[in-house]
C-alpha positions as CSV (number, residue, x, y, z in Angstrom):
1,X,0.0,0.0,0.0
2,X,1.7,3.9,-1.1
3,X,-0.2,6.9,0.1
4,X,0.4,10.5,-0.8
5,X,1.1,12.3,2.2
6,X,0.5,15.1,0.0
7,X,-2.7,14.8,-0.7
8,X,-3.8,12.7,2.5
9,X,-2.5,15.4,4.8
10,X,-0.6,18.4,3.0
11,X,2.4,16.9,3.4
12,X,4.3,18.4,0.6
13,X,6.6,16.1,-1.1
14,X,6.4,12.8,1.3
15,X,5.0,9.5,0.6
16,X,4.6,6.2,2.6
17,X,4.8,2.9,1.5
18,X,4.2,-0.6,3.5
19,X,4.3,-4.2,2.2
20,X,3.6,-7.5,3.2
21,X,4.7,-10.8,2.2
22,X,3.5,-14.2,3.2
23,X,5.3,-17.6,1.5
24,X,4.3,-21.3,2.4
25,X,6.0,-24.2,0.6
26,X,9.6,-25.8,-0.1
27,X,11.6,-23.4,-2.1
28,X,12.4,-25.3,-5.7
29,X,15.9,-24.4,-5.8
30,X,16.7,-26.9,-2.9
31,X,15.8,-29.4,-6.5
32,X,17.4,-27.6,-9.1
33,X,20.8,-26.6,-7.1
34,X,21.0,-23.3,-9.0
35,X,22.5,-20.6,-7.2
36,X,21.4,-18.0,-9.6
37,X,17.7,-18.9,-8.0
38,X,15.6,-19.4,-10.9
39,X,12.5,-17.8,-9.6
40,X,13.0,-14.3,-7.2
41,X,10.0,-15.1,-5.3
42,X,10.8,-18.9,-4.7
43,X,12.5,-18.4,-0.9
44,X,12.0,-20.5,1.7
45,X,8.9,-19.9,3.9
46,X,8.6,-16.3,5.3
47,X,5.9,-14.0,7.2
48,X,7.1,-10.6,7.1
49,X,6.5,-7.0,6.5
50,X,8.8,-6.9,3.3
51,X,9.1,-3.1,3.2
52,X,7.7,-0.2,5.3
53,X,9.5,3.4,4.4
54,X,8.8,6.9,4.5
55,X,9.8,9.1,1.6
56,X,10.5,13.0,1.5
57,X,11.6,15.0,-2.0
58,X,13.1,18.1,-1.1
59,X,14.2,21.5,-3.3
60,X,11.7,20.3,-6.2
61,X,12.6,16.7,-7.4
62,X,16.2,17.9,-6.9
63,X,16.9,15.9,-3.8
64,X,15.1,12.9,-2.4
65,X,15.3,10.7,1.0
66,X,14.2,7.6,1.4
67,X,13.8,6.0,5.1
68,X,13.0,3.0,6.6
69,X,12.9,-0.9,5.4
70,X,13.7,-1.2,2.0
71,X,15.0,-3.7,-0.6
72,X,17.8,-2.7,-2.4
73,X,17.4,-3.7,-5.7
74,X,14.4,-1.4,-5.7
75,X,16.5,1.0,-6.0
76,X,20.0,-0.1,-7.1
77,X,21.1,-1.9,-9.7
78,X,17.8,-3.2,-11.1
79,X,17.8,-3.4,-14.9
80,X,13.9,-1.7,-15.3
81,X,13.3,-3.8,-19.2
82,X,14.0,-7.3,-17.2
83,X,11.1,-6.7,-14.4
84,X,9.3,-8.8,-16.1
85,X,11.9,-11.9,-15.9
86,X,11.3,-14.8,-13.2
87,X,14.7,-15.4,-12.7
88,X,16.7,-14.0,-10.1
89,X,19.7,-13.0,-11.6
90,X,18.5,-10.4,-14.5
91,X,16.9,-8.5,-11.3
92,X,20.4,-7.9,-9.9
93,X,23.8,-9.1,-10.3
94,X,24.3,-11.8,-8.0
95,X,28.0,-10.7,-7.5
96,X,26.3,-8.3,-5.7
97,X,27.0,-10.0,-1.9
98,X,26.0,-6.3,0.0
99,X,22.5,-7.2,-0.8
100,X,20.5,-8.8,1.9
101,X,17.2,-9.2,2.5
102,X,15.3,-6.1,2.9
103,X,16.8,-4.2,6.2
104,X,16.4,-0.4,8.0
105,X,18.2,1.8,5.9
106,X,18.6,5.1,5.0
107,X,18.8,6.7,1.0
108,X,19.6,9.8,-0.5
109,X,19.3,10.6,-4.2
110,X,20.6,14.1,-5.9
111,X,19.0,14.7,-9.1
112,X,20.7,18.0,-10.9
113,X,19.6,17.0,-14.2
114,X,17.5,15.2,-16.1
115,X,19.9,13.6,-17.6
116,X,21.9,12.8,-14.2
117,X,21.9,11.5,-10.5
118,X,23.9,9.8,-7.7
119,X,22.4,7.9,-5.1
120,X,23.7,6.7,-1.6
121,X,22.2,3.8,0.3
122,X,23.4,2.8,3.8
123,X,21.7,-0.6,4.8
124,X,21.8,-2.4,8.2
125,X,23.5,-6.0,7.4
126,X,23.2,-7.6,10.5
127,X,21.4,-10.9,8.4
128,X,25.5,-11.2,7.6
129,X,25.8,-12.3,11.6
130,X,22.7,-14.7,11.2
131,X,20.5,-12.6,12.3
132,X,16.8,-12.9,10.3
133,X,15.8,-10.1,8.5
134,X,12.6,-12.0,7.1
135,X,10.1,-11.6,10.1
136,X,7.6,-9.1,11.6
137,X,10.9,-7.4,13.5
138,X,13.3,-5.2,13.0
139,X,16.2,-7.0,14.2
140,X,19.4,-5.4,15.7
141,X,18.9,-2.3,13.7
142,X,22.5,-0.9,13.1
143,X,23.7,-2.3,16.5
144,X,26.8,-3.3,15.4
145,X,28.3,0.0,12.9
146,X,30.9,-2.8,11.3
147,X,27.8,-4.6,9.6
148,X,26.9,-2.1,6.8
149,X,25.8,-2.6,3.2
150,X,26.7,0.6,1.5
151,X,25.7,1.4,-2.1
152,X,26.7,4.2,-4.5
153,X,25.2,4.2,-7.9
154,X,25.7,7.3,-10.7
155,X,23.2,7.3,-13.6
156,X,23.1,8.8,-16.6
157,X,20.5,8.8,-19.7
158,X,21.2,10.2,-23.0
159,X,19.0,9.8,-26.5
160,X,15.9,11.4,-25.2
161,X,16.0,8.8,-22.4
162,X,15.9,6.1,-24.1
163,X,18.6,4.7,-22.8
164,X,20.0,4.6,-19.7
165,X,23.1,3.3,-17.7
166,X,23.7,3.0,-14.0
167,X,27.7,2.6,-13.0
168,X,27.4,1.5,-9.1
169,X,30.0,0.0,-6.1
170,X,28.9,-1.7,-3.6
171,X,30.6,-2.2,0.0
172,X,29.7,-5.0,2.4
173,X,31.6,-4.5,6.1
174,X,31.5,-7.1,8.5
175,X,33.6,-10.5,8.9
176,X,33.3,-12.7,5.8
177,X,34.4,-15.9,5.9
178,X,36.8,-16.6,2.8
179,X,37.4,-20.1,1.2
180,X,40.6,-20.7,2.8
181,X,38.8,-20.7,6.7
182,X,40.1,-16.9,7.6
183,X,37.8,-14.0,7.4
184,X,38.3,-10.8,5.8
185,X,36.8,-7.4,7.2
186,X,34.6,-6.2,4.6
187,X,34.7,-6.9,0.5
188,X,33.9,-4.7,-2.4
189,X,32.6,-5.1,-6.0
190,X,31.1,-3.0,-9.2
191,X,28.2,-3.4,-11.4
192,X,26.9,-2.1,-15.0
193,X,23.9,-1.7,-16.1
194,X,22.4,-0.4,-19.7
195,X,18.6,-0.4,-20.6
196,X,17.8,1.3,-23.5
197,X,13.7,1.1,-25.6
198,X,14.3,0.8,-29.4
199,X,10.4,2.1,-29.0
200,X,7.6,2.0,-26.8
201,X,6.6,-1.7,-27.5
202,X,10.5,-2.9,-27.7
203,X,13.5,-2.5,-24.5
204,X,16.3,-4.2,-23.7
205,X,18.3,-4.7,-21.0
206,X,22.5,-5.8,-20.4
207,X,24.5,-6.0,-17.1
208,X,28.4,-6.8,-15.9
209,X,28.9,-7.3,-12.1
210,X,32.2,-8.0,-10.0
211,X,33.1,-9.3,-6.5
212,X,36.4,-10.8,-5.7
213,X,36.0,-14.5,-5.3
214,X,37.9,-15.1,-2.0
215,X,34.9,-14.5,-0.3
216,X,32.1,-14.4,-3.1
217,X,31.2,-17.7,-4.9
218,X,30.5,-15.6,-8.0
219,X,33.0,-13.5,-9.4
220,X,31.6,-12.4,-12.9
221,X,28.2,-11.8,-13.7
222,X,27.2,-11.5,-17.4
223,X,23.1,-11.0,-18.4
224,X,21.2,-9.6,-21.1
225,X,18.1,-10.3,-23.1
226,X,14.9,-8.1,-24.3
227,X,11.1,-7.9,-24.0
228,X,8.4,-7.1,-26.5
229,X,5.3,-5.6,-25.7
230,X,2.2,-6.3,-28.1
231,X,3.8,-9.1,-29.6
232,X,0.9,-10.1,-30.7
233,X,-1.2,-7.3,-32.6
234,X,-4.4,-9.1,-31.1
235,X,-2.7,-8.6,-27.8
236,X,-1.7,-5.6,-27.2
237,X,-0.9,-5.9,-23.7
238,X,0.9,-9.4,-23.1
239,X,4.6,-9.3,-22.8
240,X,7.3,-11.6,-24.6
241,X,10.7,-11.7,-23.2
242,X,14.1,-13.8,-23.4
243,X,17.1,-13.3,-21.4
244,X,20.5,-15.5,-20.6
245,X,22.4,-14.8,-16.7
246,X,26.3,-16.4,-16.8
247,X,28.3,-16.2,-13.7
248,X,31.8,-17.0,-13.2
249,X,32.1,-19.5,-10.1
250,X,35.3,-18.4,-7.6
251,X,38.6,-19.9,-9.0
252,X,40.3,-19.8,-5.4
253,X,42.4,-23.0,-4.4
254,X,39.8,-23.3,-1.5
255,X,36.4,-23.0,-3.6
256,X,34.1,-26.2,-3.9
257,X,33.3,-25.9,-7.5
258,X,34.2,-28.0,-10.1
259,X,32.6,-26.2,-12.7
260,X,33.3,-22.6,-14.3
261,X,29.9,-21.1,-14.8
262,X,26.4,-21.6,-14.8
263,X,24.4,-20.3,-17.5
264,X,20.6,-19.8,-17.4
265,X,18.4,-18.9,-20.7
266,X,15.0,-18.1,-19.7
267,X,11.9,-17.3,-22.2
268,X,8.6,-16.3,-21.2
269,X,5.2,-14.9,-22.2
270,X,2.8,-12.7,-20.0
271,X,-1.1,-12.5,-20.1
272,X,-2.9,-10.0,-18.6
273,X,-6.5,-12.2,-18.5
274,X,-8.6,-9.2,-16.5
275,X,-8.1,-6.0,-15.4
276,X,-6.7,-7.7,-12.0
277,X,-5.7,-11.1,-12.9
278,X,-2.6,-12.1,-15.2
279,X,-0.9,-15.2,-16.2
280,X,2.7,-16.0,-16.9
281,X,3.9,-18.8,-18.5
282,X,8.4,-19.2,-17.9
283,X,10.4,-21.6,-19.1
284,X,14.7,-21.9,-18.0
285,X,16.9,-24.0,-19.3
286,X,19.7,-23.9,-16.2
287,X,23.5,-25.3,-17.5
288,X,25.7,-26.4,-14.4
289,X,23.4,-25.4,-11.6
290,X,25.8,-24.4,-9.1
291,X,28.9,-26.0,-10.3
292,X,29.1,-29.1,-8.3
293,X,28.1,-31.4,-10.6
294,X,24.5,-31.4,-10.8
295,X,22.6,-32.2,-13.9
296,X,21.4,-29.7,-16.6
297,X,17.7,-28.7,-15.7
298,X,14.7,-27.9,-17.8
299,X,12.9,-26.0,-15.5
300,X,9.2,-24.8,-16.5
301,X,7.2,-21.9,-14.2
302,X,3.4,-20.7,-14.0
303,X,2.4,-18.0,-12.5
304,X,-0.7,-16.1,-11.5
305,X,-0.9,-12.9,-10.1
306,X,-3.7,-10.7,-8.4
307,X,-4.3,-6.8,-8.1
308,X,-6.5,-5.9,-5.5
């Protein structure tokens, strides 16, 4: 639920946002192996308030804070012509190791442009210590200073807007424990991110991402892929979409893997059926899922979805 303080209240320039989330079931991936996760949604069981923030613009649009418990990848990193893909991966890099689940954090975007903006996210990490973000609480909120998740992202569109890059690094402090049984204070990767609309029917989407692989199992991220609106002329409104996700598995003496990447190559095709109900048919073909060994997978995905 979003309400406009603005117009509930007066509140110029503020808006509040709340979600919930409820998921019952055994996550797939614990068949498939994947460690790309082949469907976003597909966690293991959770009852929680998934996001609850309060948001301020200040000076115009110029300059905008964002409070409260937030996701990150609403916000960083997020390719916007792959929100459409199941899979994991072409939502974010998962070199990406600062993001957790969604934690108190704080945000500040400068817009001086049109054309330009940074933005700053600090992000509680203390799900890196065990603790479980995923619940009705807000766990050890920024008890511990060392466990941080810090994100800084510049963006920049050019022709009209139509396409768009985001250059971001990432920070996550905090022990990590490294392949070789040590722990390292804190890591640091990078992350690219292009989405440009050939037209209003037609975007794509491509994305790099780094982490150094004595603490990350993924140390290159490679994705890409397209979708078409209106496919269809009869059907103006479905979506088409196809995408591939590659990571690099860590190459460090200590690392399990006997494999160098997985690769997964996703298709799919979106219905809307009634102004609140909309089917999605997703099909993934997965190569090396996780790179132990495990056997290619063919994995197919319905989904319905409900606007109330």
């Amino acid at each position: 639920m979003r309400a406009d303080l603005e117009q509930a209240w007066g509140w110029q320039g503020a808006s509040f946002f709340i979600q919930y989330q409820n998921h019952r079931g055994v996550s797939g991936g614990s068949e498939i192996g994947d460690i790309q996760v082949y469907d976003g949604l597909d966690d293991p069981e959770y009852d929680r308030i998934h996001m609850v923030w309060l948001q301020q613009h200040f000076f115009g649009d110029t300059l905008r804070v964002k409070l409260g418990k937030v996701e990150p990848k609403s916000e960083f990193f997020a390719p916007a012509n792959a929100r459409h893909h199941l899979g994991f991966s072409t939502e974010r890099s998962p070199t990406i190791i600062a993001q957790g689940p969604p934690s108190l954090s704080a945000n500040f975007f400068y817009q001086p442009s049109d054309q330009f903006s940074i933005g700053l996210g600090i992000y509680d990490a203390a799900w890196n210590r065990g603790f479980d973000e995923n619940t009705f609480n807000f766990n050890n909120v920024f008890e511990d200073l060392d466990d941080l998740a810090l994100f800084l992202e510049a963006r920049y569109s050019f022709n009209s807007g139509h396409t768009r890059m985001r250059f971001g690094v990432w920070r996550l402090d905090g022990a990590l424990n490294r392949f070789d049984g040590l722990t390292e204070n804190g890591s640091e990767g990078a992350y690219l991110v292009l989405d440009h609309d050939f037209n209003e029917q037609v975007g794509m989407y491509a994305q790099l991402g780094f982490a150094d692989g004595s603490v990350s199992a993924l140390t290159h991220h490679f994705g890409a892929g397209f979708q078409w609106t209106g496919v269809l002329s009869a059907r103006p409104d479905d979506i088409f979409g196809v995408g591939v996700s590659r990571v690099s598995f860590s190459d460090d003496f200590n690392a399990p893997f006997t494999d160098d990447a997985e690769t997964a190559y996703e298709v799919f095709y979106k219905m809307p059926l009634t102004p609140r109900f909309e089917f999605q048919a997703d099909l993934q073909f997965i190569d090396n899922p996780g790179g132990l060994g495990a056997s290619d997978a063919l994995v197919p995905t319905i989904r319905g979805t409900v606007s109330f």
